[in-house]
C-alpha positions as CSV (number, residue, x, y, z in Angstrom):
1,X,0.0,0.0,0.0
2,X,1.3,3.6,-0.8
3,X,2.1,5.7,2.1
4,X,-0.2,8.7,0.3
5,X,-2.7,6.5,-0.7
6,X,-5.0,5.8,2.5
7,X,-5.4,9.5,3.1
8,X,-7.2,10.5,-0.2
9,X,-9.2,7.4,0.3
10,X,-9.9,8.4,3.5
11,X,-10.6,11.9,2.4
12,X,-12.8,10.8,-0.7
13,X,-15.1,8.1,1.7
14,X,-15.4,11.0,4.5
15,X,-17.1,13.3,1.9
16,X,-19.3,10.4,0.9
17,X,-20.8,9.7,4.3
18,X,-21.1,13.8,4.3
19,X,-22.9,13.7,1.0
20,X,-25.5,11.0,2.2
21,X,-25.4,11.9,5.6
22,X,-27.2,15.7,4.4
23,X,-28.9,14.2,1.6
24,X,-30.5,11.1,2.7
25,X,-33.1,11.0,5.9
26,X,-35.6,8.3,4.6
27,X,-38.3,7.3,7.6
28,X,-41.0,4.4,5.2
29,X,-39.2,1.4,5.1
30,X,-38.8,1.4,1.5
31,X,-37.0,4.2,0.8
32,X,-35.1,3.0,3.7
33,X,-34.1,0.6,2.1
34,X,-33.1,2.3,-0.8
35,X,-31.1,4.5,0.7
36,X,-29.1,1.5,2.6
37,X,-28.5,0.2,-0.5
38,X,-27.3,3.3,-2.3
39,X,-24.5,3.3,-0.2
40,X,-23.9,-0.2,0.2
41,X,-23.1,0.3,-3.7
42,X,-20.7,3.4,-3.0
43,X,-19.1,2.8,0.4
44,X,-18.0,-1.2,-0.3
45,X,-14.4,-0.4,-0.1
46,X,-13.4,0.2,-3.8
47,X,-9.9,1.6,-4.4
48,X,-10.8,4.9,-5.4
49,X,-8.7,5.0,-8.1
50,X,-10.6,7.2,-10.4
51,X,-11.3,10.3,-7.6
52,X,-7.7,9.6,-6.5
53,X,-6.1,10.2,-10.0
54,X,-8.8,13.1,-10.4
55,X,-7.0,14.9,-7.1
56,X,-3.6,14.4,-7.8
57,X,-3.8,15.6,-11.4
58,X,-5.9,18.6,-10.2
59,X,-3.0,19.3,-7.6
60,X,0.1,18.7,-9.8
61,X,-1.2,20.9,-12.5
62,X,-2.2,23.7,-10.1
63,X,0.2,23.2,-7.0
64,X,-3.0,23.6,-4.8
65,X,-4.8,21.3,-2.6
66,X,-7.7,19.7,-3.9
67,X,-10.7,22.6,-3.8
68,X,-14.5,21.7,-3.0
69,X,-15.7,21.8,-6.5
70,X,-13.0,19.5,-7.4
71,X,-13.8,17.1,-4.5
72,X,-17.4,17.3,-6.1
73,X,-16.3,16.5,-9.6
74,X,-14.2,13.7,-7.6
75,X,-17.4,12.3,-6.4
76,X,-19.3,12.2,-9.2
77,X,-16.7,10.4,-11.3
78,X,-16.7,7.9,-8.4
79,X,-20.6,7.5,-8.2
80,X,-20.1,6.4,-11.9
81,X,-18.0,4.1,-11.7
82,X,-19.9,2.5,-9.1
83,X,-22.9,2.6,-11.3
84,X,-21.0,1.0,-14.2
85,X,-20.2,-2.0,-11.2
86,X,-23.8,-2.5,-10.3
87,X,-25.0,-3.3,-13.6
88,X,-22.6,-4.8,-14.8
89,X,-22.6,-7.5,-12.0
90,X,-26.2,-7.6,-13.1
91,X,-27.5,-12.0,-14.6
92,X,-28.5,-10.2,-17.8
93,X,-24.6,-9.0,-17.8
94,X,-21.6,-10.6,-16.1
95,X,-23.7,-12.2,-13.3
96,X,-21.4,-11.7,-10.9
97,X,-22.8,-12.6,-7.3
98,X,-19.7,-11.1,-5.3
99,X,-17.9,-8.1,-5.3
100,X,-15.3,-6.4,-3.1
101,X,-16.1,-9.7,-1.0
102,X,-19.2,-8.8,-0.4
103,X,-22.6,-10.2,-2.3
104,X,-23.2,-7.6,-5.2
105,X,-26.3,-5.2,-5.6
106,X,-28.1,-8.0,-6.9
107,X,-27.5,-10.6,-4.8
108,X,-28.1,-9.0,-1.8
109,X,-31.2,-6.3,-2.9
110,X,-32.9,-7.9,-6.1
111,X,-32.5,-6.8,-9.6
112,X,-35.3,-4.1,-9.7
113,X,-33.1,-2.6,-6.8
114,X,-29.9,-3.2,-8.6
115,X,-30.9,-1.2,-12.1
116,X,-32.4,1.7,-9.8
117,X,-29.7,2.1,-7.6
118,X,-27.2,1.9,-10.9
119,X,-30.0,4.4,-12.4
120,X,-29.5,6.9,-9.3
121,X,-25.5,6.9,-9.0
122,X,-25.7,7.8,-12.6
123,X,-27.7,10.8,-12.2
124,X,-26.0,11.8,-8.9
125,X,-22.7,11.5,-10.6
126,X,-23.5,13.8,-13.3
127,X,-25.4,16.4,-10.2
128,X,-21.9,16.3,-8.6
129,X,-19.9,17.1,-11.4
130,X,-21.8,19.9,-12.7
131,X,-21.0,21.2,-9.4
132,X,-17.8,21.3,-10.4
133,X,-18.7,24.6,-12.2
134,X,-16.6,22.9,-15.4
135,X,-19.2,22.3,-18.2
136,X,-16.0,20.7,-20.0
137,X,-15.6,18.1,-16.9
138,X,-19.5,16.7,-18.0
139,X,-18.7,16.4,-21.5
140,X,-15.7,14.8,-21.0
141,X,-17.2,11.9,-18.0
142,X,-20.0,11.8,-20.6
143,X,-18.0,10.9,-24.1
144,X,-16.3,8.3,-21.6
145,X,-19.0,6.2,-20.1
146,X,-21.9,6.3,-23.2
147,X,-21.9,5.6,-26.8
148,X,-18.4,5.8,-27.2
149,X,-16.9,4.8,-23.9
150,X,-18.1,2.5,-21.3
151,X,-21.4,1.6,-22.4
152,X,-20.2,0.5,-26.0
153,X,-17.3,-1.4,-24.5
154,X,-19.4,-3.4,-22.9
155,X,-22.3,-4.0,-25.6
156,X,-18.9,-5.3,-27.3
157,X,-17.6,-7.4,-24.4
158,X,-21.3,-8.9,-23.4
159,X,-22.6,-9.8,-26.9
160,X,-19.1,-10.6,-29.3
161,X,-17.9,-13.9,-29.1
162,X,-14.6,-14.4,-27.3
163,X,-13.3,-17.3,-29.4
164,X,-13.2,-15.4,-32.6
165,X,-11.6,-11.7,-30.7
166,X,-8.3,-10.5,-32.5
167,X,-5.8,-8.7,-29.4
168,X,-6.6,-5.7,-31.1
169,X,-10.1,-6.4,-30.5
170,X,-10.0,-7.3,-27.2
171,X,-7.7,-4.3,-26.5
172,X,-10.4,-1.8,-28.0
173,X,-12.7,-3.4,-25.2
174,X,-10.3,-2.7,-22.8
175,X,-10.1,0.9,-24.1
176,X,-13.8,1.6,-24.1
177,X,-14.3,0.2,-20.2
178,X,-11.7,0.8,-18.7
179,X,-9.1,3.2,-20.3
180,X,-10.9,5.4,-21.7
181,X,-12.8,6.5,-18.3
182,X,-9.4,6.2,-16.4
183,X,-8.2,8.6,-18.8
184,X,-11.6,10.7,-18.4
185,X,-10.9,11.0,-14.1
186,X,-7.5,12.2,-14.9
187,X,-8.4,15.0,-17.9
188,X,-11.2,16.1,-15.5
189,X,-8.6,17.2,-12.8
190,X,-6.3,18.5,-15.8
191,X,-9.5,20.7,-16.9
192,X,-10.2,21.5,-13.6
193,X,-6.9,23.2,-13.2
194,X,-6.8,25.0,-16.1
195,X,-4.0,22.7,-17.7
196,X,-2.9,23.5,-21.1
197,X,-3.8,21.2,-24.3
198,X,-0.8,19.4,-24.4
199,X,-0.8,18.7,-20.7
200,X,-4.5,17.3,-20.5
201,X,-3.2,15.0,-24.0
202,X,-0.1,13.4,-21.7
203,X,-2.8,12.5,-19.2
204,X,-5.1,11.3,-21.2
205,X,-2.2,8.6,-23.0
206,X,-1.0,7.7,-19.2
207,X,-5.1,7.2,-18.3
208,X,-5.6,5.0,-21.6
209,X,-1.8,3.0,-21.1
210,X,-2.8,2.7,-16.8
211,X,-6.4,1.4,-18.0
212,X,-4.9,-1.3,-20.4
213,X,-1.9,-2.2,-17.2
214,X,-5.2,-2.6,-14.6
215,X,-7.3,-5.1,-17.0
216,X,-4.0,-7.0,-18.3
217,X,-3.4,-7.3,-14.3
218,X,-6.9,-8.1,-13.2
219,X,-6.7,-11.2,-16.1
220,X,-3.4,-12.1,-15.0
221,X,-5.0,-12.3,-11.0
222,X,-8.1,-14.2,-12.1
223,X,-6.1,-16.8,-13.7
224,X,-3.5,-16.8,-10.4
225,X,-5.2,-15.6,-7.7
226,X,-8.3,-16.5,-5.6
227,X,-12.0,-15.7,-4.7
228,X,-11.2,-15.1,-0.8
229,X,-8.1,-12.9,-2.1
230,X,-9.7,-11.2,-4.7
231,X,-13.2,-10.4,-3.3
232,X,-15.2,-12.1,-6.3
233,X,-15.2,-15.0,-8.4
234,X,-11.9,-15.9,-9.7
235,X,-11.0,-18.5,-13.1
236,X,-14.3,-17.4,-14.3
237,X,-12.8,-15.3,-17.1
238,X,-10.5,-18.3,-18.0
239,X,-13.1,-20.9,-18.0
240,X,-15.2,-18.5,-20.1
241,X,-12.5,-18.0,-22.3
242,X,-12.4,-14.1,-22.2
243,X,-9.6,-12.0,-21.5
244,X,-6.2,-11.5,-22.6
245,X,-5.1,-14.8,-20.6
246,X,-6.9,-16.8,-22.5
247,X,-6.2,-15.2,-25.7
248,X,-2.4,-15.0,-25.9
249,X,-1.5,-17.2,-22.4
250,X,0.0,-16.1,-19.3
251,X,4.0,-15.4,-20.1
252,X,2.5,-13.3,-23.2
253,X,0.5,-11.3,-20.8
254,X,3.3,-10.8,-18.4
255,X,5.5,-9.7,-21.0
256,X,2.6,-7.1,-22.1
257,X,2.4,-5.8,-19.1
258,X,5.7,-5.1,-18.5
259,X,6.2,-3.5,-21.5
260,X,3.3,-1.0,-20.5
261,X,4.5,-0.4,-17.1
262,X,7.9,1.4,-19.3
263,X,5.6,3.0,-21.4
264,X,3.7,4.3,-18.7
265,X,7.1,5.6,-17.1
266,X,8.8,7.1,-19.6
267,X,5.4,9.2,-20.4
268,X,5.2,10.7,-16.9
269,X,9.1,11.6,-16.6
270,X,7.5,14.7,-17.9
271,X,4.7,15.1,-15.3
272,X,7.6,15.9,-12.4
273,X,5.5,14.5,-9.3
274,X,6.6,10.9,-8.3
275,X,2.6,9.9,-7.0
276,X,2.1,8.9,-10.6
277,X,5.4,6.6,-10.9
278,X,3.6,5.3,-7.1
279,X,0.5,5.0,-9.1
280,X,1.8,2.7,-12.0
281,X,3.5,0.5,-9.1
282,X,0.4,0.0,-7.4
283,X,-1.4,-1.3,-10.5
284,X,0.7,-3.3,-12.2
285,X,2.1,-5.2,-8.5
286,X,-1.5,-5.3,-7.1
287,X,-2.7,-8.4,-5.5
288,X,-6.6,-7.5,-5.7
């Protein structure tokens, strides 16, 4: 674990249980309900990486700490990402019945639940980052997580066959659902601070190189690692035969990801703040 890292995750789940803790007063016992599982969907002990690269790129490009709006846009990115989890765990989807190490949405609310509270972190994402007074920051989260982000990747990744993918294809997927809105959370700091063009492009090659180094990673740790370790199913993407794993075998993999972790390096020589270097570490040696 990275020295730094606990106390933005600390500071990001603080200003959650503010958020919910002013927004949220239910007293019927189905919007009780709701509301318990609106936050069993945020505050299940994700990594924060999204809000996390959001700060620091807000703070290296302006040499301030992190301002409210910022935190806001922060939050919002995070909400969506969460929302992106719930449904994808969804049967229709990945049927996934544990995440974090913890029974998913589904499993533990139903599936009406599931597709509302997904429906609700979507809208309350977008809320908190027009907060962010950046109109730019919306546009951006938007293009990342709809028809030509998120949303497409994993149209692609649900319905194409995985026998017949080309590594080019399977990368593109990896690029739409995860890369791209890596990328997204660290441009939104960038714009956030007023970075020049050329600046918010570097970040948005180290998001799309970082996104590619966590899935390679996550394949490499379902084929090697295991459910209690991991906090959901492992071998399932093996078994299904998806992923790069079990398109170009394990060494090949390695060897991939190695070759992105220099990548990754070289490009933020250039960003001066040695977080990010901590950063590509902690994804490409992670254990869960």
């Amino acid at each position: 674990m990275l020295s730094w890292l606990p106390h933005y995750q600390d500071d990001i789940n603080a200003a959650f249980a503010r958020l919910f803790t002013s927004r949220y007063s239910a007293e019927n016992e189905v919007e009780k309900l709701y509301e318990e599982a609106l936050r069993y969907a945020v505050e299940g002990g994700g990594k924060r990486l999204r809000p996390i690269l959001t700060l620091i790129a807000y703070e290296q490009i302006s040499g301030l700490p992190a301002s409210p709006e910022v935190m806001n846009a922060a939050l919002g990115i995070e909400c969506i990402h969460c929302f992106t989890l719930v449904h994808d765990d969804l049967p229709c989807m990945d049927n996934d019945e544990l995440r974090r190490g913890k029974p998913t949405v589904w499993k533990k609310y139903g599936e009406t639940m599931a597709v509302l509270i997904g429906d609700t972190l979507q809208t309350l994402g977008f809320e908190l980052l027009a907060q962010s007074g950046h109109a730019s920051i919306v546009q951006e989260i938007a293009h990342a997580v709809g028809d030509m982000g998120v949303t497409r990747g994993q149209v692609r990744d649900t319905l194409l066959r995985h026998d017949t993918l080309t590594l080019d294809e399977l990368l593109r997927i990896h690029d739409e659902k995860t890369g791209g809105f890596i990328a997204s959370a660290l441009v939104a700091g960038a714009l956030a601070a007023g970075a020049a063009s050329d600046k918010v492009e570097s970040f948005r090659r180290f998001g799309f190189l970082l996104g590619r180094a966590f899935q390679i990673r996550d394949d490499i740790l379902d084929h090697e690692s295991d459910s209690a370790t991991l906090g959901k199913a492992a071998g399932k993407d093996v078994h299904l035969g998806k992923g790069i794993v079990a398109l170009i075998g394990i060494e090949k993999s390695r060897e991939m990801l190695t070759q992105l972790e220099t990548d990754m390096l070289a490009l933020i020589h250039e960003f001066d703040d040695p977080r990010f270097a901590d950063i590509v570490a902690y994804v490409v040696k992670r254990s869960k």
